[in-house]
VEXZA-664420 format. One record per residue (C-alpha): residue number from 1; residue in one letter; chain; y, z, x. Coordinates in steps of 0.2 Angstrom, whole numbers, m for minus. Layout:
BEGIN
+-----+-----+-------+-------+-------+-------+
!   n ! res ! chain ! north !    up !  east !
+-----+-----+-------+-------+-------+-------+
! NUM !   A !     A !     Y !     Z !     X !
...
+-----+-----+-------+-------+-------+-------+
END
This chain:
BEGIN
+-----+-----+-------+-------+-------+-------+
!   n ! res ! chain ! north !    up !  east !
+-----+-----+-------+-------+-------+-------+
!   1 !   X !     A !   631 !   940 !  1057 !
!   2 !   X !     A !   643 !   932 !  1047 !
!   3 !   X !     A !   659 !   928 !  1054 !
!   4 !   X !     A !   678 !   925 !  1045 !
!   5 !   X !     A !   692 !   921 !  1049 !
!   6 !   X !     A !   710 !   926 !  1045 !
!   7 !   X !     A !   710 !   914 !  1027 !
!   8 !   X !     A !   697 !   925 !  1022 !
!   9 !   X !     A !   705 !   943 !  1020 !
!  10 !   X !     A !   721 !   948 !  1008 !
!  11 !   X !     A !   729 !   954 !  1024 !
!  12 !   X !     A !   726 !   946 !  1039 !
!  13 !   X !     A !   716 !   955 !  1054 !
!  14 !   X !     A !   723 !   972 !  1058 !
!  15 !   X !     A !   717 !   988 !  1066 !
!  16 !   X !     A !   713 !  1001 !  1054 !
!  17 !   X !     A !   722 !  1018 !  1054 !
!  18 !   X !     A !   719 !  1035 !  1044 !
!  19 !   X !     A !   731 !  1028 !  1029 !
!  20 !   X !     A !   721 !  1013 !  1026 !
!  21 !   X !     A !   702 !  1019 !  1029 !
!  22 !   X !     A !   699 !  1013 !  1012 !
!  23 !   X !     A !   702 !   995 !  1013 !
!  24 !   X !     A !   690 !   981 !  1013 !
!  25 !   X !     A !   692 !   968 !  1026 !
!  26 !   X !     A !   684 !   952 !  1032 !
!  27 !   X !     A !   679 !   946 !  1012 !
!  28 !   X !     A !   688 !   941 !   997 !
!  29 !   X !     A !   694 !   952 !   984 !
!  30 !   X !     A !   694 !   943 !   967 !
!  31 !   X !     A !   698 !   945 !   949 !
!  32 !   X !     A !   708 !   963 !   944 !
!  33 !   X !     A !   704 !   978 !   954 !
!  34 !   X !     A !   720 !   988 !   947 !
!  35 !   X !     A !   710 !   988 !   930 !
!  36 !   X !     A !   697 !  1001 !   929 !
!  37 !   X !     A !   683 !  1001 !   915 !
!  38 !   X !     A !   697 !   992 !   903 !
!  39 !   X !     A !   711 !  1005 !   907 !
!  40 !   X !     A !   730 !   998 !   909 !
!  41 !   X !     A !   734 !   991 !   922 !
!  42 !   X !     A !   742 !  1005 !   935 !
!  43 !   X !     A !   745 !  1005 !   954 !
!  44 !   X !     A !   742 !  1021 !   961 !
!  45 !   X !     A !   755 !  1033 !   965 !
!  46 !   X !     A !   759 !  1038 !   984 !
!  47 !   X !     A !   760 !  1058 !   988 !
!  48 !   X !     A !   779 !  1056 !   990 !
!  49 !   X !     A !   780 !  1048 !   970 !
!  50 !   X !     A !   769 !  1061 !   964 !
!  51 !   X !     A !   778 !  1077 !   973 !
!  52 !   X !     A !   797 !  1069 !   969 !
!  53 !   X !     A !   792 !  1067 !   949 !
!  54 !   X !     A !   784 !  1085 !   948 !
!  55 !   X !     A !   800 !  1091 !   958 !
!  56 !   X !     A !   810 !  1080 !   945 !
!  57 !   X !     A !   805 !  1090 !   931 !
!  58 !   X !     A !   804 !  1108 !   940 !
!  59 !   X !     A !   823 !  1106 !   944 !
!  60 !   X !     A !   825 !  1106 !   925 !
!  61 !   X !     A !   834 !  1123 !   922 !
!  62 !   X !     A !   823 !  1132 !   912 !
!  63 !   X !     A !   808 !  1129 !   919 !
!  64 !   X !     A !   800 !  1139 !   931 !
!  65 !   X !     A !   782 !  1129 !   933 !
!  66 !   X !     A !   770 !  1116 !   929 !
!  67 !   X !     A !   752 !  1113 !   926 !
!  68 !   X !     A !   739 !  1105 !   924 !
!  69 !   X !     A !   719 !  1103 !   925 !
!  70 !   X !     A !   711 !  1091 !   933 !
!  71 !   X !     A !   690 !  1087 !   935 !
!  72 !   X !     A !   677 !  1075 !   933 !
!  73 !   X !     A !   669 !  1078 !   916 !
!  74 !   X !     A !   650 !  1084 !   916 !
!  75 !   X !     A !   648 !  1069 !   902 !
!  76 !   X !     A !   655 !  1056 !   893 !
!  77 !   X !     A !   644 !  1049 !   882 !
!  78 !   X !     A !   635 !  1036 !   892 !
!  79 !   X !     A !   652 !  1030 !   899 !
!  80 !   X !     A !   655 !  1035 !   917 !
!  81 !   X !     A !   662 !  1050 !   923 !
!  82 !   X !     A !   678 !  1046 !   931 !
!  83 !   X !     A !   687 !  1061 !   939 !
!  84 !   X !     A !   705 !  1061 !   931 !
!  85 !   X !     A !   720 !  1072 !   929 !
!  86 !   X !     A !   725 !  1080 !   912 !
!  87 !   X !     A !   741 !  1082 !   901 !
!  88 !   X !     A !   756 !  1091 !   910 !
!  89 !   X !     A !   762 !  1107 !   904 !
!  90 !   X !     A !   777 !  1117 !   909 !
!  91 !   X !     A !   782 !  1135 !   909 !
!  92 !   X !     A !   801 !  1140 !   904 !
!  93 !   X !     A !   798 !  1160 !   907 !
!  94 !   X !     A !   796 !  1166 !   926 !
!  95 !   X !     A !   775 !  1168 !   931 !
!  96 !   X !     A !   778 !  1186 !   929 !
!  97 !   X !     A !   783 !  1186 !   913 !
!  98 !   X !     A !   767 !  1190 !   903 !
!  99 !   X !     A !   773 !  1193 !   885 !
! 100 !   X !     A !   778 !  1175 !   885 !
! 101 !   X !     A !   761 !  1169 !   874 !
! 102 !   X !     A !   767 !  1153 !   871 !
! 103 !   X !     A !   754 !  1138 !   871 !
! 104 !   X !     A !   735 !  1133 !   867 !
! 105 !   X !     A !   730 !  1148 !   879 !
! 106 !   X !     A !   743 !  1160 !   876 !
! 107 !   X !     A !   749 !  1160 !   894 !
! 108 !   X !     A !   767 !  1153 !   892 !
! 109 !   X !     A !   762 !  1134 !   898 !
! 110 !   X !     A !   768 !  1123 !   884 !
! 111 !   X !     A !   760 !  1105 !   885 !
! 112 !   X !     A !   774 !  1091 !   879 !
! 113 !   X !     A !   767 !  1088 !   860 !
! 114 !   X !     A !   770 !  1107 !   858 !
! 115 !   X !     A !   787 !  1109 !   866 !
! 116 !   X !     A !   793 !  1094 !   856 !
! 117 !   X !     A !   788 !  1106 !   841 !
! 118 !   X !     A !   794 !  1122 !   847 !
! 119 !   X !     A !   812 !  1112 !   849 !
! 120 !   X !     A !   812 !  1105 !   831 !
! 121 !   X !     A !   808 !  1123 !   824 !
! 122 !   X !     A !   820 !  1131 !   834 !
! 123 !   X !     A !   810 !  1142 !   844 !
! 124 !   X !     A !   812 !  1135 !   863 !
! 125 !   X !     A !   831 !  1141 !   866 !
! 126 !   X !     A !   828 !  1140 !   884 !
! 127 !   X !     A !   835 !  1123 !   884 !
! 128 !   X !     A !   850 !  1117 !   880 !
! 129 !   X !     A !   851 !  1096 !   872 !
! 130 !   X !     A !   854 !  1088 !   887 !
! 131 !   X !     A !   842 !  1098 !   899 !
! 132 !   X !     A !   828 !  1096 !   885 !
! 133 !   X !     A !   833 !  1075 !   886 !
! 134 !   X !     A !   829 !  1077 !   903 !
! 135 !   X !     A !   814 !  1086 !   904 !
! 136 !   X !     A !   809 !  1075 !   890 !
! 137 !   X !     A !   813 !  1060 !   903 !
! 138 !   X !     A !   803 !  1069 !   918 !
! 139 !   X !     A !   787 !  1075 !   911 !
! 140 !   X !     A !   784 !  1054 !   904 !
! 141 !   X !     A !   787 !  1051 !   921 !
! 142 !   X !     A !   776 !  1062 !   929 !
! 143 !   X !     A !   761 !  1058 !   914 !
! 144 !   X !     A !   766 !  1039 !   916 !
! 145 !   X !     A !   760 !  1042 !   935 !
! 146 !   X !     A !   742 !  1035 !   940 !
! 147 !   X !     A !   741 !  1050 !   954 !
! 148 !   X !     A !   722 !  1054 !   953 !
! 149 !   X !     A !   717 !  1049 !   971 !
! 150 !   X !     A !   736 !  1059 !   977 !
! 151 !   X !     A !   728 !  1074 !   965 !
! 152 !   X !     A !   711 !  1074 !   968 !
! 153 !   X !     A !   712 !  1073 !   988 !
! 154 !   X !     A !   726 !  1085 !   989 !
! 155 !   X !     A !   719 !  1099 !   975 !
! 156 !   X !     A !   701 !  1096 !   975 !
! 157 !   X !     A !   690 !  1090 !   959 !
! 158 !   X !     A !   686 !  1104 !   944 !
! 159 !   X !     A !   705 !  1114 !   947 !
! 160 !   X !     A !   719 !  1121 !   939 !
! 161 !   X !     A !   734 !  1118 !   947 !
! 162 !   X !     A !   751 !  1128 !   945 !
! 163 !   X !     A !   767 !  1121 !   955 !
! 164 !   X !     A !   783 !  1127 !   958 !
! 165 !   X !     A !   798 !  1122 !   969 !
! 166 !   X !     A !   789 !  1134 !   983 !
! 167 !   X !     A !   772 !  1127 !   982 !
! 168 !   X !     A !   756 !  1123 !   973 !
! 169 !   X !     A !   743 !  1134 !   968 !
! 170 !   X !     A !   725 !  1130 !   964 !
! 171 !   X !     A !   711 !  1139 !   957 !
! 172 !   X !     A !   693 !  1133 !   950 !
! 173 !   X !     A !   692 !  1125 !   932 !
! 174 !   X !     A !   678 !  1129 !   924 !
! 175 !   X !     A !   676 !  1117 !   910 !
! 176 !   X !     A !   660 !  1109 !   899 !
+-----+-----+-------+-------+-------+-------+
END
């Protein structure tokens, strides 16, 4: 058995609790293990930094909900298969509303490069200047998050999940 002592580890000896089941102890971490297959450099948001930047750009007025997808793709092109989360978009007409065919699917969710068109041409009155600013403001945020782990733990891989001030809703996402 090959014993260490306290030098060895980042953190010291410690007993090990649900939050931390994932840490390595006893050896040496070296080199950069906040970069991943050559990404940026992120730290990985905690559940309360993800839920209080999707409540930041919920409490817009004018939007009603957010979403997003987010899986594990089925193939990359020889590069792993890293499970992620995809591009926010956000809903300015209540869920109910079904003539609102806004969007890539028609279903009123407006991801951020299209809303930024639909305000040049005029056609997202919802907003006034100021609230678009900040919604502006809030969805970089919430994309500027690294919350995969906070996303993928709490929502499952392969889903599409809607959010409101009430709550989250998730449903399977089928995707190629």
């Amino acid at each position: 058995m090959i014993e260490f002592d306290e030098t060895d580890t980042a953190d010291g000896p410690s007993e090990q609790g649900p939050a931390d089941e994932f840490v390595i102890r006893g050896r040496k971490i070296s080199g950069d293990p906040e970069t991943v297959s050559g990404r940026e450099k992120r730290t990985p948001a905690t559940a309360a930094e993800f839920t209080e930047a999707t409540d930041a750009v919920l409490s817009v007025p004018g939007v009603h909900a957010v979403r997003w997808r987010q899986y594990t793709p089925y193939f990359n092109d020889g590069e792993p298969c890293e499970f992620s989360v995809n591009e926010l978009e956000v809903r300015f007409s209540p869920l109910d509303n079904e003539e609102d065919e806004r969007g890539d699917y028609e279903d009123g969710f407006v991801d951020s490069y299209s809303f930024n068109y639909l305000r040049k041409d005029g056609e997202l009155t919802e907003l006034s200047d100021e609230h678009f600013a900040a919604l502006t403001k809030a969805t970089t945020e919430w994309q500027r998050l690294y919350a995969d782990e906070v996303c993928r733990r709490n929502f499952g891989d392969h889903s599409t999940v809607t959010a409101t001030l009430e709550g989250f809703d998730v449903e399977f996402y089928d995707h190629e």
